[in-house]
TORKOL-4160 file (C-alpha; in steps of 0.2 Angstrom, whole numbers, padded with zeros to 4 digits, m for minus):
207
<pt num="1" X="m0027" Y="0040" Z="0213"/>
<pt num="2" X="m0039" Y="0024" Z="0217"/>
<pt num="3" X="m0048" Y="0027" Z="0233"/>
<pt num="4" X="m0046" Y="0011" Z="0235"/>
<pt num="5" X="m0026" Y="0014" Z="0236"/>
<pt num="6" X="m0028" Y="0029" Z="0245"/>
<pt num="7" X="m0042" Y="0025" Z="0259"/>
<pt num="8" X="m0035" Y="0018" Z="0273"/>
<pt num="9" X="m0046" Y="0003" Z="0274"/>
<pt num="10" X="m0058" Y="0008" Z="0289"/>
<pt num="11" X="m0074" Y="0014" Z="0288"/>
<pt num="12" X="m0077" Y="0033" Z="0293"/>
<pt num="13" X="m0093" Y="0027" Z="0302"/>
<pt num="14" X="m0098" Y="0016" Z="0317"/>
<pt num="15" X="m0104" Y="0003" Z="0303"/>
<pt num="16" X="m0091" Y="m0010" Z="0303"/>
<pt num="17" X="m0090" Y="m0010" Z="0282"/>
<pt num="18" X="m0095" Y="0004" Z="0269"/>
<pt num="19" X="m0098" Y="m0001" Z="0250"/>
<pt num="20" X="m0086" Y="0008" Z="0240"/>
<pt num="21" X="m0087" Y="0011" Z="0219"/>
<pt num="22" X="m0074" Y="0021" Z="0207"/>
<pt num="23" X="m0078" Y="0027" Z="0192"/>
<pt num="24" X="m0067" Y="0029" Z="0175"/>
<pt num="25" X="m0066" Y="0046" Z="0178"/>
<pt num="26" X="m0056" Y="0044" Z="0195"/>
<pt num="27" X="m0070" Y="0050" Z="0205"/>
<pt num="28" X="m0079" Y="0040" Z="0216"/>
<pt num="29" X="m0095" Y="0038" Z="0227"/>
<pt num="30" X="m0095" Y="0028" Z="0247"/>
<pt num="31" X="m0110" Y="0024" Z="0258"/>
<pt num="32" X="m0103" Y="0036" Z="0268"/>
<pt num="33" X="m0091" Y="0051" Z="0264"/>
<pt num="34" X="m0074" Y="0049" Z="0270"/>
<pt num="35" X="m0074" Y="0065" Z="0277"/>
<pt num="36" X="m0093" Y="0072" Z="0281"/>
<pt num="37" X="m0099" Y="0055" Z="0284"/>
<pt num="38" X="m0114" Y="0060" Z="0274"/>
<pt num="39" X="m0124" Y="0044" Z="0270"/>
<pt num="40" X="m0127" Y="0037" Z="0250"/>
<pt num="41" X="m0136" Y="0028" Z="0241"/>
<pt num="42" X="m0133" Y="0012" Z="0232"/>
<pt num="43" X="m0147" Y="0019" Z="0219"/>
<pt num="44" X="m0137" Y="0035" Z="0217"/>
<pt num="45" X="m0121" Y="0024" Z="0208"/>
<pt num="46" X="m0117" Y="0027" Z="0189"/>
<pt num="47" X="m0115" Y="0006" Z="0187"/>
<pt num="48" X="m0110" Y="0011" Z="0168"/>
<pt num="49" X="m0096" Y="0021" Z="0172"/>
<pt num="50" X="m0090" Y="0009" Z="0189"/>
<pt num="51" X="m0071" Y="0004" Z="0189"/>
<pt num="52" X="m0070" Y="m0006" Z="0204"/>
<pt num="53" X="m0081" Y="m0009" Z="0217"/>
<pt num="54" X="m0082" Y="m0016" Z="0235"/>
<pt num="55" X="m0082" Y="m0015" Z="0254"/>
<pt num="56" X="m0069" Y="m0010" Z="0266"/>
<pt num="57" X="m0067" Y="m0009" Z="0287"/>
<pt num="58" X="m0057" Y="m0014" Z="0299"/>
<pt num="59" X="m0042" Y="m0011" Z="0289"/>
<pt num="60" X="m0046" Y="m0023" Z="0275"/>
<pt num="61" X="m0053" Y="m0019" Z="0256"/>
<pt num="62" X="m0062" Y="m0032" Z="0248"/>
<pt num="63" X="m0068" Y="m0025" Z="0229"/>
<pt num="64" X="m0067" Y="m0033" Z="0213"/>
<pt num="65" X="m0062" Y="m0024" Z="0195"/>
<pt num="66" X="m0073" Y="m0021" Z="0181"/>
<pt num="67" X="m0067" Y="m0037" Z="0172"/>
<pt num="68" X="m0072" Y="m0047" Z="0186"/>
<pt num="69" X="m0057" Y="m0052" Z="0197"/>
<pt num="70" X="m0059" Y="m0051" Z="0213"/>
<pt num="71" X="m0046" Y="m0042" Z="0225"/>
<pt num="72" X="m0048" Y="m0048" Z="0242"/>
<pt num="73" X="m0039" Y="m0042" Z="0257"/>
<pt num="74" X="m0023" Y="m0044" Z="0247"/>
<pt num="75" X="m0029" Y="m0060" Z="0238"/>
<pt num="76" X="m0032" Y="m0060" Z="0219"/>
<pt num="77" X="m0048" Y="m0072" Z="0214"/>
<pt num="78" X="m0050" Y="m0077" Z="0194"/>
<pt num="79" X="m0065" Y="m0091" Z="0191"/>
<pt num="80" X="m0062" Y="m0103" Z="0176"/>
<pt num="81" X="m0074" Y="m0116" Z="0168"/>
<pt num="82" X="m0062" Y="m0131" Z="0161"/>
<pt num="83" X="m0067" Y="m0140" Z="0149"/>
<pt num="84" X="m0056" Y="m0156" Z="0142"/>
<pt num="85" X="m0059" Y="m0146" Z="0126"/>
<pt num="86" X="m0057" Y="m0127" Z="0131"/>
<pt num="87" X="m0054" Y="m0115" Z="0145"/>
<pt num="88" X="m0069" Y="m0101" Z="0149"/>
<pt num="89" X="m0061" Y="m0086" Z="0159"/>
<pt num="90" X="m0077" Y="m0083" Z="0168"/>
<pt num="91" X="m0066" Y="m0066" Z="0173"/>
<pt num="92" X="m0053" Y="m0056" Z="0165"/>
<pt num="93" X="m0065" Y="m0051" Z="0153"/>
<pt num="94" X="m0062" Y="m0035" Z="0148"/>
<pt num="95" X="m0072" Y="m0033" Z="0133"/>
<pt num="96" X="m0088" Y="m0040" Z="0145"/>
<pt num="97" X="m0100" Y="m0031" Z="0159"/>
<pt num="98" X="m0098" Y="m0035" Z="0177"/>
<pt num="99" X="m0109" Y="m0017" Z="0182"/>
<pt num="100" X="m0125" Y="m0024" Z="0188"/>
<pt num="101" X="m0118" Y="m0025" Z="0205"/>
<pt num="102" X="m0126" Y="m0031" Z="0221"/>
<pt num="103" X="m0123" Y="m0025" Z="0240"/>
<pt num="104" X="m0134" Y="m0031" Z="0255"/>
<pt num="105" X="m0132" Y="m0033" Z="0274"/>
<pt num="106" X="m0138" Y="m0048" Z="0284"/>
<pt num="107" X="m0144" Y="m0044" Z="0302"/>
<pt num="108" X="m0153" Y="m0053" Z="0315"/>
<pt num="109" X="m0165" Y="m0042" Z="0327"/>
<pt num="110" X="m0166" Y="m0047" Z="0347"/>
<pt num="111" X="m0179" Y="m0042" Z="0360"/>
<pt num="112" X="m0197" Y="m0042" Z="0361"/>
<pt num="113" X="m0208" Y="m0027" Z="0351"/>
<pt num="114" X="m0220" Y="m0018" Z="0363"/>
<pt num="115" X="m0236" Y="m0022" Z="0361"/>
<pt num="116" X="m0243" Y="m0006" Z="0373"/>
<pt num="117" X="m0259" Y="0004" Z="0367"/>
<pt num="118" X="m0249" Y="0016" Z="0376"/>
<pt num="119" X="m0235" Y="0013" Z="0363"/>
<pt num="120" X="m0241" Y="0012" Z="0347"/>
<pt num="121" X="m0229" Y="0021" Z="0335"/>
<pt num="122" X="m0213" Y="0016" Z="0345"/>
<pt num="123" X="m0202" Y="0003" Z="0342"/>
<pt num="124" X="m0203" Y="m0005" Z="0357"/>
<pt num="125" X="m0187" Y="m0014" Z="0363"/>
<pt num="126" X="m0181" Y="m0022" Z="0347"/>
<pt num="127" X="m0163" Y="m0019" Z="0343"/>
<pt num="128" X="m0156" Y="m0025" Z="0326"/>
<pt num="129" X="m0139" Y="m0030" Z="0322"/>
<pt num="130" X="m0128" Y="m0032" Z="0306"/>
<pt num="131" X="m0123" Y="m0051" Z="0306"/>
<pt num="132" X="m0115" Y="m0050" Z="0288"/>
<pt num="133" X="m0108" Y="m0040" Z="0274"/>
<pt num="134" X="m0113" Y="m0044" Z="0256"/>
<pt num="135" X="m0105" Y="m0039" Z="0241"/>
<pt num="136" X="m0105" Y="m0045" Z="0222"/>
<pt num="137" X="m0110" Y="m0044" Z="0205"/>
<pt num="138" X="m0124" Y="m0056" Z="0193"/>
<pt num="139" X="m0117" Y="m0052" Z="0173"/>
<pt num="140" X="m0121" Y="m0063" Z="0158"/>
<pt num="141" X="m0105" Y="m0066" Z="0149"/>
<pt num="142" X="m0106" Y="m0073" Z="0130"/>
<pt num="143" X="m0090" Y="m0084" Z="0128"/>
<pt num="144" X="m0082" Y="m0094" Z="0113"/>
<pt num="145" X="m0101" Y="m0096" Z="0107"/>
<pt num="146" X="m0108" Y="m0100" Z="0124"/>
<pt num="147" X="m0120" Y="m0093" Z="0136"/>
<pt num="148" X="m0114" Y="m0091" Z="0151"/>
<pt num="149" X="m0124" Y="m0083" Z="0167"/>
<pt num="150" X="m0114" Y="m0080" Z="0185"/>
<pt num="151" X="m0119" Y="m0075" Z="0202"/>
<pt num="152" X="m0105" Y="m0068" Z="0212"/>
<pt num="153" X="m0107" Y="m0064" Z="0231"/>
<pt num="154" X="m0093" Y="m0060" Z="0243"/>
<pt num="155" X="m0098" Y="m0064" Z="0261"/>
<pt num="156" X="m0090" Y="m0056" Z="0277"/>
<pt num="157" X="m0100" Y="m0063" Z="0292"/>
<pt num="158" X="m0096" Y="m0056" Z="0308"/>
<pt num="159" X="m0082" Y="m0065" Z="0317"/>
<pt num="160" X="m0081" Y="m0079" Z="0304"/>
<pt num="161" X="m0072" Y="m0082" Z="0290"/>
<pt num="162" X="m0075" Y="m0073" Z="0272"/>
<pt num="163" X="m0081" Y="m0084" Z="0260"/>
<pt num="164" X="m0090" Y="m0085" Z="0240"/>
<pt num="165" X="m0105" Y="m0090" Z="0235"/>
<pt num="166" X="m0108" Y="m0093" Z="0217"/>
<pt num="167" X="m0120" Y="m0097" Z="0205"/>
<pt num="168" X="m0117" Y="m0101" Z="0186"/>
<pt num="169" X="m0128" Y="m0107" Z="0173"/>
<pt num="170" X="m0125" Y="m0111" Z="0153"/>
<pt num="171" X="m0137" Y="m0111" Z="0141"/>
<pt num="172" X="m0124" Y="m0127" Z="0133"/>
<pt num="173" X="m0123" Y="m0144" Z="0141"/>
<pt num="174" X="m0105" Y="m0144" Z="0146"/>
<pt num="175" X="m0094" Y="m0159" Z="0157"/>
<pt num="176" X="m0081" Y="m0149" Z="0167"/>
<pt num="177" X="m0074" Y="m0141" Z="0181"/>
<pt num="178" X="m0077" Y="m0126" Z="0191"/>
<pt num="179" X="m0058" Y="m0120" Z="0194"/>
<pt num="180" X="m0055" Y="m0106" Z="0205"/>
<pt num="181" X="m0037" Y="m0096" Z="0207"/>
<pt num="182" X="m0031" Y="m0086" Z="0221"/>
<pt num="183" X="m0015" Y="m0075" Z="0214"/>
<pt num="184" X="m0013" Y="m0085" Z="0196"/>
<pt num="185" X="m0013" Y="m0104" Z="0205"/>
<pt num="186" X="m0028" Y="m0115" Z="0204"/>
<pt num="187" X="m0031" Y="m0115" Z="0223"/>
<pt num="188" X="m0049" Y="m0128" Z="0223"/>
<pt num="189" X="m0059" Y="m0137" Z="0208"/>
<pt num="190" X="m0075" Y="m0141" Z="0208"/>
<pt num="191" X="m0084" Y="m0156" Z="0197"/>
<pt num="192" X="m0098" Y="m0145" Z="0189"/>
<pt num="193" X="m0107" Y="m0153" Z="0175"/>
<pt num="194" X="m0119" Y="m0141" Z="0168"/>
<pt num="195" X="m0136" Y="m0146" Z="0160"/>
<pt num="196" X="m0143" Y="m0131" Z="0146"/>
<pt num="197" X="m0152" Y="m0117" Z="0158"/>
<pt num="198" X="m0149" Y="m0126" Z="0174"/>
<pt num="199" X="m0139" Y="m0118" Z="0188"/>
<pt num="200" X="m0128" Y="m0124" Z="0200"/>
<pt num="201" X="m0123" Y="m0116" Z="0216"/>
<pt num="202" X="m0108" Y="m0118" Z="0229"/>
<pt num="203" X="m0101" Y="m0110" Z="0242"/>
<pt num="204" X="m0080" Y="m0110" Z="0246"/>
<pt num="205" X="m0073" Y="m0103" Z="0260"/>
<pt num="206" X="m0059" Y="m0091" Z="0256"/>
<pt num="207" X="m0041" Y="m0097" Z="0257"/>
């Protein structure tokens, strides 16, 4: 069974979200084990044989599959490039590679560093915190004869909403729209004109 289905959404740690991968072999691999709490590392995940990927804590699962789509707290996320000629499914790829995945944490550090002789060596009175959890993919996706690189990132701040930040660059000069769908329905479009190997970015909060 997906750990994903069978995990109960919270982390097994004091660390508000873990990173979370399966592979095709049902098995899987999490920052911190479910039941030892022994720590991972992100270097230690087979990307070429990942399923599914993601974050969960506090009761929420936030991964995407391994053609792209984004599952989000219950929310299915697609991204299409439209055209007035041609629709390109920038997810729902099967037959193309969304494995070099990305995971981060944002934190912000407070208090003053001692600066003691006496000290040296210690870390004074700094104290970090995790501000933000990061999670995504980049993957270069040839579609219908076009070149298409995007940049994925899912990001759960701390007591704000979650929202996207993406990135997509063509190597063909293309007039269209950036459409993205929450479960099958266009939810927001973006004007996104694209000039040959020149990105655009935006960010949209999730709805």
């Amino acid at each position: 069974m997906s750990m994903f289905v069978q995990c109960n959404g919270y982390s097994p740690v004091s660390q508000d979200f873990i990173w979370l991968g399966e592979y095709v072999d049902g098995t899987h691999l999490s920052e911190y084990d479910f039941v030892t709490q022994a720590e991972n590392s992100f270097y230690a995940i087979q990307k070429e044989k990942l399923i599914r990927f993601g974050l969960v804590g506090h009761g929420k699962k936030f991964f995407f599959e391994s053609d792209g789509i984004f599952k989000l707290a219950g929310r299915m996320l697609e991204l299409v490039y439209s055209t007035p000629d041609r629709d390109y499914n920038l997810t729902g790829n099967v037959f193309q590679s969304y494995t070099d995945i990305i995971s981060f944490k944002d934190a912000e550090a407070s208090g003053l560093p001692n600066y003691s002789p006496v000290a040296v060596g210690e870390k004074g009175v700094m104290n970090s915190t995790i501000t933000q959890f990061n999670f995504g993919y980049k993957a270069a996706l040839r579609i219908k004869n076009v070149q298409f690189y995007i940049k994925v990132i899912c990001k759960i701040p701390f007591n704000a909403p979650v929202h996207m930040a993406l990135r997509l660059v063509s190597d063909t000069e293309l007039d269209g729209k950036l459409q993205i769908k929450v479960n099958g329905f266009t939810t927001k479009e973006f004007i996104a004109p694209l000039k040959p190997n020149i990105g655009g970015e935006l960010n949209w909060l999730v709805q």
